[in-house]
Backbone as JSON Lines, residues from 0, in Angstrom:
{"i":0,"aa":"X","n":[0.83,-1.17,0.0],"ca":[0.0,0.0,0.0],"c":[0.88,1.24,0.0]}
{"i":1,"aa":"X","n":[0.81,2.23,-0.72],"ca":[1.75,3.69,-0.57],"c":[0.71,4.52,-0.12]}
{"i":2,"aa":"X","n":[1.36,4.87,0.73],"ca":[0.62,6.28,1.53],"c":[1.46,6.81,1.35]}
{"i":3,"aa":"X","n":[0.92,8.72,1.88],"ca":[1.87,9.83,1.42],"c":[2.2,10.34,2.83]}
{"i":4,"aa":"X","n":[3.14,10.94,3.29],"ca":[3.73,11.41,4.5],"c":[2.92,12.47,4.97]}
{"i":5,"aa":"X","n":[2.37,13.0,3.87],"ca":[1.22,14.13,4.59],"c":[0.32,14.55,3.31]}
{"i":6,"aa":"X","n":[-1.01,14.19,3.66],"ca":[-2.17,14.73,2.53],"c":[-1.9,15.37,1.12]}
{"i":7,"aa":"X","n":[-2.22,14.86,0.59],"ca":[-2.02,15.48,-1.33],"c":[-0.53,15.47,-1.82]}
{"i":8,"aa":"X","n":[0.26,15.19,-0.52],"ca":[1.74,14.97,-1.41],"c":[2.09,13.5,-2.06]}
{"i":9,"aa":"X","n":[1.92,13.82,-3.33],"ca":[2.83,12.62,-3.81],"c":[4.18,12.3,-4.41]}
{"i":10,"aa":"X","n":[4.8,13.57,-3.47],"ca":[6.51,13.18,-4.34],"c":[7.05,12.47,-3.58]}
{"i":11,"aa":"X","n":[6.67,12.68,-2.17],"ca":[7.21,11.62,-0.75],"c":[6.21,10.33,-0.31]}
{"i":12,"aa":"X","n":[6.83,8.91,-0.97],"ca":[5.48,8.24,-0.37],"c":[6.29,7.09,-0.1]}
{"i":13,"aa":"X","n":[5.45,5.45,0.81],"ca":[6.36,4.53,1.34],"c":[5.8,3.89,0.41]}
{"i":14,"aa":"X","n":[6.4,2.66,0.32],"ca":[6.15,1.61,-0.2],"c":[6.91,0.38,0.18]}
{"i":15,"aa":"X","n":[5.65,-0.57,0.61],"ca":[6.63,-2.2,1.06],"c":[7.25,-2.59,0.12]}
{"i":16,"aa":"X","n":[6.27,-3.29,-1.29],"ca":[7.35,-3.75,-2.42],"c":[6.74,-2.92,-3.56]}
{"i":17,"aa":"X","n":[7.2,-3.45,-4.7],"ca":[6.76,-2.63,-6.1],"c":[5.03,-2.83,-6.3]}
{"i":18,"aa":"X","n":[5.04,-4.42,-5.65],"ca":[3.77,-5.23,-6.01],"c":[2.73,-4.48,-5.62]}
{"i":19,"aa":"X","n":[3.22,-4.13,-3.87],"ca":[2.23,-3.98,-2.92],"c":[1.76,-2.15,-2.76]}
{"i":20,"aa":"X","n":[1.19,-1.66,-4.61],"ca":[1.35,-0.14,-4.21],"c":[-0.19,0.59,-4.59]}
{"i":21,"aa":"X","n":[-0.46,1.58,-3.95],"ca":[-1.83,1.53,-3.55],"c":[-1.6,3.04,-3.27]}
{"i":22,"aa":"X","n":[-2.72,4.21,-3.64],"ca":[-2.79,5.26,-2.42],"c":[-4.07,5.37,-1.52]}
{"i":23,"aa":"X","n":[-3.36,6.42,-0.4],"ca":[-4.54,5.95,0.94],"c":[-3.99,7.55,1.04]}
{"i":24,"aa":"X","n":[-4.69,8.32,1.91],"ca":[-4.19,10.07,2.37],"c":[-3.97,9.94,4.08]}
{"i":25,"aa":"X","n":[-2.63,10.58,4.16],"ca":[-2.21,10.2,5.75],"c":[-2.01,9.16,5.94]}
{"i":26,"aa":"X","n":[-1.66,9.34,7.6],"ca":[-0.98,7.71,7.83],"c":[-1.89,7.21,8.78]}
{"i":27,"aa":"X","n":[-2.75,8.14,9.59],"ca":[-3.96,7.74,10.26],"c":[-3.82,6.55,11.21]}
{"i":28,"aa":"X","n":[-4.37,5.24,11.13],"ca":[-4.38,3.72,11.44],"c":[-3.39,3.2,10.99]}
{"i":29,"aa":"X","n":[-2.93,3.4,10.04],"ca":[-2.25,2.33,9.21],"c":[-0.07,2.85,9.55]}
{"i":30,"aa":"X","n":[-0.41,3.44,9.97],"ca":[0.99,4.16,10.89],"c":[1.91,3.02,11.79]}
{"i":31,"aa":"X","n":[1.04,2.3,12.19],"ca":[2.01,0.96,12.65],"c":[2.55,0.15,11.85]}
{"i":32,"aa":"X","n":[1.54,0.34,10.67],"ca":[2.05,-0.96,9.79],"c":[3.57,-0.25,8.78]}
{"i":33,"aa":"X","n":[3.29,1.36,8.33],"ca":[4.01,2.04,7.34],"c":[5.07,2.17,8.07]}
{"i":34,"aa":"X","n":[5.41,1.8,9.81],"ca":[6.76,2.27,10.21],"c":[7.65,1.13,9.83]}
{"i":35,"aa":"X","n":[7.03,-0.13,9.56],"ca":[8.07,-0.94,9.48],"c":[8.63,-1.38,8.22]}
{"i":36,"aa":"X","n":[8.32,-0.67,6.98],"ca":[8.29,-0.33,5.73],"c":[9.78,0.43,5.48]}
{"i":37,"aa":"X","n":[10.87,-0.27,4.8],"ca":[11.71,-0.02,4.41],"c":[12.24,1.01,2.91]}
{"i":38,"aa":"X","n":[11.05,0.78,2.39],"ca":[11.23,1.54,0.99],"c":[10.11,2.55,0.6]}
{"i":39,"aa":"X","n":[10.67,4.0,0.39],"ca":[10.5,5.48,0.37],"c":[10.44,5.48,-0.94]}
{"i":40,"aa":"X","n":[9.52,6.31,-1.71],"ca":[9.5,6.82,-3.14],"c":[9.61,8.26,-3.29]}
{"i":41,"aa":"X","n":[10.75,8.75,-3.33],"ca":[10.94,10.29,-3.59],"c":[11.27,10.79,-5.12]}
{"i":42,"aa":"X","n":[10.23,11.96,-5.42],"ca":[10.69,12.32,-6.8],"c":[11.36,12.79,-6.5]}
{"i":43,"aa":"X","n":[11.59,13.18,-8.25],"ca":[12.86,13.71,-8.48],"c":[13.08,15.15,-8.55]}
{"i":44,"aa":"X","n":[12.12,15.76,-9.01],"ca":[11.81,17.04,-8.14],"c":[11.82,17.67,-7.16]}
{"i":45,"aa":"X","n":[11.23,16.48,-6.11],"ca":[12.01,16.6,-4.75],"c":[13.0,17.07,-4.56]}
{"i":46,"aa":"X","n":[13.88,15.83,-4.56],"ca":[15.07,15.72,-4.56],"c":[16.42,16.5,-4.99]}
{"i":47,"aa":"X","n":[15.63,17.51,-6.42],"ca":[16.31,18.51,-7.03],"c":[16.38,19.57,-5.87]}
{"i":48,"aa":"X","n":[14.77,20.26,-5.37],"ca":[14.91,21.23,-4.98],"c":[15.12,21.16,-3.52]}
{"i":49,"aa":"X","n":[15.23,20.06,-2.75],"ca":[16.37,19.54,-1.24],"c":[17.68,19.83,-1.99]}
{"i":50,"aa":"X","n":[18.21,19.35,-3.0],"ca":[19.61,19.86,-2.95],"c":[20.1,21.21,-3.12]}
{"i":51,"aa":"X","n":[19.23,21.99,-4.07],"ca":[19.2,23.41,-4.3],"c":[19.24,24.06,-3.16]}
{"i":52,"aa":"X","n":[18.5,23.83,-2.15],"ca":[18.06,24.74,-0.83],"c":[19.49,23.93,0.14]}
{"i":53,"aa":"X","n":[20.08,23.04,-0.62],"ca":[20.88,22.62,0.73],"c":[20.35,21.7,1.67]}
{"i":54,"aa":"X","n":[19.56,21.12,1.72],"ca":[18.74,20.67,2.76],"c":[19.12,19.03,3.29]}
{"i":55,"aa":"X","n":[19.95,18.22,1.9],"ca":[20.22,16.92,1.97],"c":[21.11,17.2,1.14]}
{"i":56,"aa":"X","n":[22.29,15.48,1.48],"ca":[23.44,15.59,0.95],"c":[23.4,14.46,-0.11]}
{"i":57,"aa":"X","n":[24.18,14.39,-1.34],"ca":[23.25,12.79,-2.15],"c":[25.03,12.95,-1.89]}
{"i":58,"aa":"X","n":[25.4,11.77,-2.2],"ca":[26.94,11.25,-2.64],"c":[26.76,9.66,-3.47]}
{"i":59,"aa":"X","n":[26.68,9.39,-5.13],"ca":[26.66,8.76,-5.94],"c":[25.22,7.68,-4.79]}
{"i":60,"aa":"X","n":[24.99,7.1,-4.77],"ca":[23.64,6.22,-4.66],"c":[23.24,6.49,-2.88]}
{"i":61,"aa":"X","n":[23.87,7.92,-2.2],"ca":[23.4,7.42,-1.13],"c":[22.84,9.06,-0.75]}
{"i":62,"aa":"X","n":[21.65,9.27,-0.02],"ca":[21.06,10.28,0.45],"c":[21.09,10.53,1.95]}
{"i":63,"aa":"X","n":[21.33,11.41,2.26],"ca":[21.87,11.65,3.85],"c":[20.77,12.96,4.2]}
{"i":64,"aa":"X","n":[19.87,12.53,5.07],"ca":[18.44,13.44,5.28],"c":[18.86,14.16,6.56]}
{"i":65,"aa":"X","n":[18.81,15.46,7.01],"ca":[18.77,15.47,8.21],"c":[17.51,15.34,9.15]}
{"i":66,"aa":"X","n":[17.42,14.73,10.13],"ca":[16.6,14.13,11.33],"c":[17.17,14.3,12.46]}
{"i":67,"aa":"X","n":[16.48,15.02,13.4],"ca":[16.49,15.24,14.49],"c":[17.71,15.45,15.41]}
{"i":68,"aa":"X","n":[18.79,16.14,14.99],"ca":[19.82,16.48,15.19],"c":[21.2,15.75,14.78]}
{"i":69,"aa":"X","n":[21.12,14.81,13.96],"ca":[22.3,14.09,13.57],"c":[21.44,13.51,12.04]}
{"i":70,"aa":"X","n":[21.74,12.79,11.11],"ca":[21.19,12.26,9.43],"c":[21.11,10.97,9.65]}
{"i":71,"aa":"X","n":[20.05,10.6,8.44],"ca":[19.59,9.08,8.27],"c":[19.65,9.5,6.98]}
{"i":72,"aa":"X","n":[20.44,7.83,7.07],"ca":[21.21,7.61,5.33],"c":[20.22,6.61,4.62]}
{"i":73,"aa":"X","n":[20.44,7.06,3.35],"ca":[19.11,6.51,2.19],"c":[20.05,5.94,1.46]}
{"i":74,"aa":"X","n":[19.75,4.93,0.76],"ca":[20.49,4.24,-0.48],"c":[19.23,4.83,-1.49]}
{"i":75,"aa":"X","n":[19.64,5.34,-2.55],"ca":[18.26,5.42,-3.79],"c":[18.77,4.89,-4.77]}
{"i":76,"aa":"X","n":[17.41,4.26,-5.83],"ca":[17.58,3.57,-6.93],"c":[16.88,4.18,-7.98]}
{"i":77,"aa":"X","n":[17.1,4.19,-8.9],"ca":[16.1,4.96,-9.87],"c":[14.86,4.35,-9.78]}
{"i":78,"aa":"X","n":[13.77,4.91,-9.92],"ca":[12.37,4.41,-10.29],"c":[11.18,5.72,-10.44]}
{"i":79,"aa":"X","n":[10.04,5.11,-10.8],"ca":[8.93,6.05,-11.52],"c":[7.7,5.5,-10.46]}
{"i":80,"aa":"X","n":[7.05,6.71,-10.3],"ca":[5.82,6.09,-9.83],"c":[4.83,5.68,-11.23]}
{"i":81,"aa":"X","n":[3.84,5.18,-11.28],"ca":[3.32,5.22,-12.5],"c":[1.93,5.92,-11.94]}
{"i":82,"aa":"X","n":[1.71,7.46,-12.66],"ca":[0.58,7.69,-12.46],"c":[-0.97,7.46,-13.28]}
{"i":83,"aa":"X","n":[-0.74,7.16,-14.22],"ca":[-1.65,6.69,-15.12],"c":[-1.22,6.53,-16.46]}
{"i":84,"aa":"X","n":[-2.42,5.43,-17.19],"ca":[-2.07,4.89,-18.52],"c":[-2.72,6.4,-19.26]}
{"i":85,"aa":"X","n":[-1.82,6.45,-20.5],"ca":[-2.34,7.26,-21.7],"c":[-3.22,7.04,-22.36]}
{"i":86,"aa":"X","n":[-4.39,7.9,-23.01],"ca":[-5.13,7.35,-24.4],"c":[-6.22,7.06,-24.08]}
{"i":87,"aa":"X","n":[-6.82,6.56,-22.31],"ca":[-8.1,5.91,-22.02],"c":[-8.21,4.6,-22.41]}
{"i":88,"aa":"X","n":[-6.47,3.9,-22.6],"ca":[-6.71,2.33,-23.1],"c":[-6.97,2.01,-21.19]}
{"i":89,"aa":"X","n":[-7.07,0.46,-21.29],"ca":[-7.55,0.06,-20.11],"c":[-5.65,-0.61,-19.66]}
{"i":90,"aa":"X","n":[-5.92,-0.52,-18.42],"ca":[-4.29,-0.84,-17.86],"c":[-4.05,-2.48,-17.55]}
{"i":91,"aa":"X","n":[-3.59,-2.96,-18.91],"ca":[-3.56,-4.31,-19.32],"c":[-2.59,-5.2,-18.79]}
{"i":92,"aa":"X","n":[-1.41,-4.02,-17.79],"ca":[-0.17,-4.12,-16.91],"c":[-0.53,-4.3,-15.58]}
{"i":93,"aa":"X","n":[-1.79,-3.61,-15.2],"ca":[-2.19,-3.22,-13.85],"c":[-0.86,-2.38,-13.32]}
{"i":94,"aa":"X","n":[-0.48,-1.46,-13.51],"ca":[1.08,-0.87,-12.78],"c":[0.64,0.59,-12.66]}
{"i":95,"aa":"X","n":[-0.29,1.07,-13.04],"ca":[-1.03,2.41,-12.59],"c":[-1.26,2.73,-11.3]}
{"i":96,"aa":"X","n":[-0.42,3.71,-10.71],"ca":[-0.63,3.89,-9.0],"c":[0.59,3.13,-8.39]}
{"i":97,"aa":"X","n":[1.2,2.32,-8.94],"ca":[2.8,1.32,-8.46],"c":[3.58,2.25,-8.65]}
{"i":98,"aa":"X","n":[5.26,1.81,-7.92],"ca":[5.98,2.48,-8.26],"c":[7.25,1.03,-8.51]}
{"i":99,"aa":"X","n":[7.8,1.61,-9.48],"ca":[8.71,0.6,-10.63],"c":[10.29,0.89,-10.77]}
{"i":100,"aa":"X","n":[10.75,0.13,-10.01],"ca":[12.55,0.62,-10.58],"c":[12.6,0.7,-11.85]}
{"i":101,"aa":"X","n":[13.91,1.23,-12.32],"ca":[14.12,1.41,-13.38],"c":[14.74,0.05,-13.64]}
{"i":102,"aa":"X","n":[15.35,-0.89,-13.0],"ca":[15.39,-2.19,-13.38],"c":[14.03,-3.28,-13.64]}
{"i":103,"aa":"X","n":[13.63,-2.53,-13.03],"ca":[11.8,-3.07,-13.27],"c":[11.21,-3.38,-14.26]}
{"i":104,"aa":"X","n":[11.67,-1.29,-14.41],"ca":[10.61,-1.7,-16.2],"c":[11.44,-2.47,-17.04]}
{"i":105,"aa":"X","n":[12.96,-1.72,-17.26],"ca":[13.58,-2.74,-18.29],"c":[13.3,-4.59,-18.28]}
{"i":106,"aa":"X","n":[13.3,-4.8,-16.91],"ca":[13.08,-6.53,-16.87],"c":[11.44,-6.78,-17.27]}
{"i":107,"aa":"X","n":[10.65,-6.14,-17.32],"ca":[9.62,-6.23,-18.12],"c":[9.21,-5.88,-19.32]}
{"i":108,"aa":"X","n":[10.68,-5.34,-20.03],"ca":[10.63,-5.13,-21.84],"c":[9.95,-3.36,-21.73]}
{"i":109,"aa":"X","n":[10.04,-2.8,-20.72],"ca":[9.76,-0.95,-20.94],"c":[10.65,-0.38,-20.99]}
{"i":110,"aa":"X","n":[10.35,0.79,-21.71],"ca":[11.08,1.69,-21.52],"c":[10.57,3.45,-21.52]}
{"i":111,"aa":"X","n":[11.63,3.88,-20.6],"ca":[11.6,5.77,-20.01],"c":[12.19,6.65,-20.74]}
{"i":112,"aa":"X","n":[11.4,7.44,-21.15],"ca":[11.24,8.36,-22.1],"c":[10.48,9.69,-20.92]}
{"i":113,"aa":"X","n":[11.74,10.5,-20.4],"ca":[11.24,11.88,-19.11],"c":[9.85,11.08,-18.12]}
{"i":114,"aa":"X","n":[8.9,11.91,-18.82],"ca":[7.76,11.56,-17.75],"c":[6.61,10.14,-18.41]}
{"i":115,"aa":"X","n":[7.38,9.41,-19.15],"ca":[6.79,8.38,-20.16],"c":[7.2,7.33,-19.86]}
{"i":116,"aa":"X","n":[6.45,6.58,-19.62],"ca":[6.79,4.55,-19.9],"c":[6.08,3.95,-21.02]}
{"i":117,"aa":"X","n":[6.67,3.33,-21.41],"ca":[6.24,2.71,-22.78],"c":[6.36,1.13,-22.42]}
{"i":118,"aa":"X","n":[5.09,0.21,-22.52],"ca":[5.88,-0.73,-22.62],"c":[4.38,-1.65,-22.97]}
{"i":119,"aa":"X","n":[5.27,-2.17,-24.26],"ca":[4.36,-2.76,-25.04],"c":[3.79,-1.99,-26.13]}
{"i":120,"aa":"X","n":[2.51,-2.02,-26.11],"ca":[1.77,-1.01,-26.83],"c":[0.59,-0.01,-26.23]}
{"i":121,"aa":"X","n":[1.38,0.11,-25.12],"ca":[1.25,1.06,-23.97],"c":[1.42,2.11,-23.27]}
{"i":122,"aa":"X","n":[1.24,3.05,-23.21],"ca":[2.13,4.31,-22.66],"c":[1.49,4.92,-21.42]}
{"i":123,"aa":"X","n":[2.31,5.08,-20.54],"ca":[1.87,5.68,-19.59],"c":[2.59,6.83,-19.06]}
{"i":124,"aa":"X","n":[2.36,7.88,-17.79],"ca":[2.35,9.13,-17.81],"c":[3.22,8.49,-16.57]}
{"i":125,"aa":"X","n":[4.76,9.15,-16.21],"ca":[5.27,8.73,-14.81],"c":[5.89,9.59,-13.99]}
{"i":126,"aa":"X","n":[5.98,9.93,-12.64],"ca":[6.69,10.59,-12.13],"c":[8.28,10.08,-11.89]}
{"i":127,"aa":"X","n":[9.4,10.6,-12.59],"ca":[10.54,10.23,-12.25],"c":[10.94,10.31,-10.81]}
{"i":128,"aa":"X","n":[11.95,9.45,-10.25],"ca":[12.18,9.75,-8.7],"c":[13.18,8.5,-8.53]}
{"i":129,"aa":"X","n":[13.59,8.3,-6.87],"ca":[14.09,7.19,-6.74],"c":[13.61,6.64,-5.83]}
{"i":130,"aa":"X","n":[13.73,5.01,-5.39],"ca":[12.96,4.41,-4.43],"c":[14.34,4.49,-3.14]}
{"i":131,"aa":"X","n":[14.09,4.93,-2.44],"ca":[15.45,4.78,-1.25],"c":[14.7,4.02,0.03]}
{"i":132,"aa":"X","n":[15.79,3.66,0.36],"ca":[16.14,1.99,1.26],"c":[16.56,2.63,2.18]}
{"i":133,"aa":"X","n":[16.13,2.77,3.64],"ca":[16.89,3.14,4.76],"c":[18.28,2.24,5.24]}
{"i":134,"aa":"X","n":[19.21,2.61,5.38],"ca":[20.51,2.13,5.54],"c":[21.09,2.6,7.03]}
{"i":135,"aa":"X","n":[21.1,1.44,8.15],"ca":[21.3,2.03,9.58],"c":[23.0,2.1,9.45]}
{"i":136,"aa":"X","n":[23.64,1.4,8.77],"ca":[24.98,1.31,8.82],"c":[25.18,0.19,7.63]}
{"i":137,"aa":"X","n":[26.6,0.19,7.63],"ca":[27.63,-0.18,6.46],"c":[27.45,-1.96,7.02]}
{"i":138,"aa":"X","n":[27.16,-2.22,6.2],"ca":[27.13,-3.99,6.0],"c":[25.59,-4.56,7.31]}
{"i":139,"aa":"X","n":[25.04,-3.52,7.58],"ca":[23.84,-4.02,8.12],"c":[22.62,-4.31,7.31]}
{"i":140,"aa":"X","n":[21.54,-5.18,7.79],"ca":[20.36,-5.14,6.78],"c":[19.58,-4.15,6.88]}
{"i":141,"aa":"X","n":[18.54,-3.43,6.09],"ca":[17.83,-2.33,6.47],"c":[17.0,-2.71,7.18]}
{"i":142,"aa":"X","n":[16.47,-2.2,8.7],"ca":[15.95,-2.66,9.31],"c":[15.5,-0.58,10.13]}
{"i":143,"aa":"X","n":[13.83,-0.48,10.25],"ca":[13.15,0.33,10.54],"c":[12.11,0.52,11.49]}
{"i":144,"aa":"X","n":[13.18,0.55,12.74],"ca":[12.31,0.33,14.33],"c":[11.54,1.39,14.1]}
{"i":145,"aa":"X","n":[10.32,1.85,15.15],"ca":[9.69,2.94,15.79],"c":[10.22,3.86,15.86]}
{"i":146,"aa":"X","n":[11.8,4.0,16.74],"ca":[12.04,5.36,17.05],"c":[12.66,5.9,16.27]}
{"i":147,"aa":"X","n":[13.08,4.84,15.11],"ca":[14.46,5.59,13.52],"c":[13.47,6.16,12.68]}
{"i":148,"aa":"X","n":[11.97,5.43,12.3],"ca":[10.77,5.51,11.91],"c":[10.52,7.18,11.87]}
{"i":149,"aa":"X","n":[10.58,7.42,13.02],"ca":[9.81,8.58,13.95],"c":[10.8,9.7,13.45]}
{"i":150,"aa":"X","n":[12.12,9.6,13.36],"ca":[13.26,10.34,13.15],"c":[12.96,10.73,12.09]}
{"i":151,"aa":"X","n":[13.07,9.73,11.01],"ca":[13.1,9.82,9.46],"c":[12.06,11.18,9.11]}
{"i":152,"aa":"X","n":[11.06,10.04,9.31],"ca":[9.64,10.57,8.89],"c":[9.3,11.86,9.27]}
{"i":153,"aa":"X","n":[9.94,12.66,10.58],"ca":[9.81,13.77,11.28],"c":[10.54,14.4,10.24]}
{"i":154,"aa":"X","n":[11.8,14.18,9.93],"ca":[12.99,14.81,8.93],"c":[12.37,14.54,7.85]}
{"i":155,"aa":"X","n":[11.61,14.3,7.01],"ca":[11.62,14.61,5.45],"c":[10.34,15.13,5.62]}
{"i":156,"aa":"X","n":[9.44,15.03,6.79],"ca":[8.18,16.31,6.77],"c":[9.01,17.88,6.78]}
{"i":157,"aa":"X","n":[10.13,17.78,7.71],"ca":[10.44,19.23,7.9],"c":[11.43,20.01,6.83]}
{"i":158,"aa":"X","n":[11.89,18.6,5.44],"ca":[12.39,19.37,4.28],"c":[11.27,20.1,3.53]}
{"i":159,"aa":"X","n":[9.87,19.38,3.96],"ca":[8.72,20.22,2.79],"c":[8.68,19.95,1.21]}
């Protein structure tokens, strides 16, 4: 399921896997379940205008957010949310509302063209971005207690 970190935003949203993507507004109830959710979908827009303002540090695949007086480090991967199919064909992929690495689409024969996926005889409309992986440390698994949860999530409400 992807929910958004706060009402009508969709450049910041979670997501468990690619499979499992859905929108819902707020985190409301479902806040226990989204803390233990390892993978973040941030555009790329975002992401442009956090670095412009200074706000986060990227260094080649890794994003360093500040939270609550010290940073939580992101691994990001390329990917697209998919916001809808083109044309009024019917979505014969079901991937409308998912969000898709860019190894994704290629392993499913698509391809990205800016705000475009193509795949098949298909086109759809996408938000570019990357999916980032919370990373507690160097050779650990990503793993997203309550109180790192709380950190994060506090820190990328207060980049805006």
């Amino acid at each position: 399921m992807l929910a958004t970190l706060a009402d009508g935003l969709r450049d910041l949203s979670l997501a468990r896997t690619t499979d499992d993507v859905g929108h819902s507004g707020g985190l409301g109830e479902k806040s226990v379940l989204l803390r233990t959710m390892a993978r973040i979908f941030i555009a790329q827009s975002k992401i442009d205008a956090w670095l412009a303002a200074g706000r986060v540090h990227l260094e080649q695949s890794t994003l360093r957010v500040p939270a609550g007086g010290s940073s939580v480090t992101l691994g990001i991967d390329a990917a697209v949310f998919v916001e809808r199919i083109d044309g009024g064909d019917p979505d014969v992929h079901k991937i409308a509302g998912k969000v898709k690495t860019a190894a994704e689409v290629v392993a499913s024969g698509g391809e990205l063209y800016d705000t475009s996926l193509v795949l098949g005889d298909y086109a759809y409309t996408v938000k570019p971005g990357f999916v980032a992986t919370y990373r507690p440390g160097a050779g650990m698994p990503p793993r997203l207690d309550t109180a790192t949860w709380a950190k994060l999530r506090a820190g990328l409400l207060a980049l805006g």
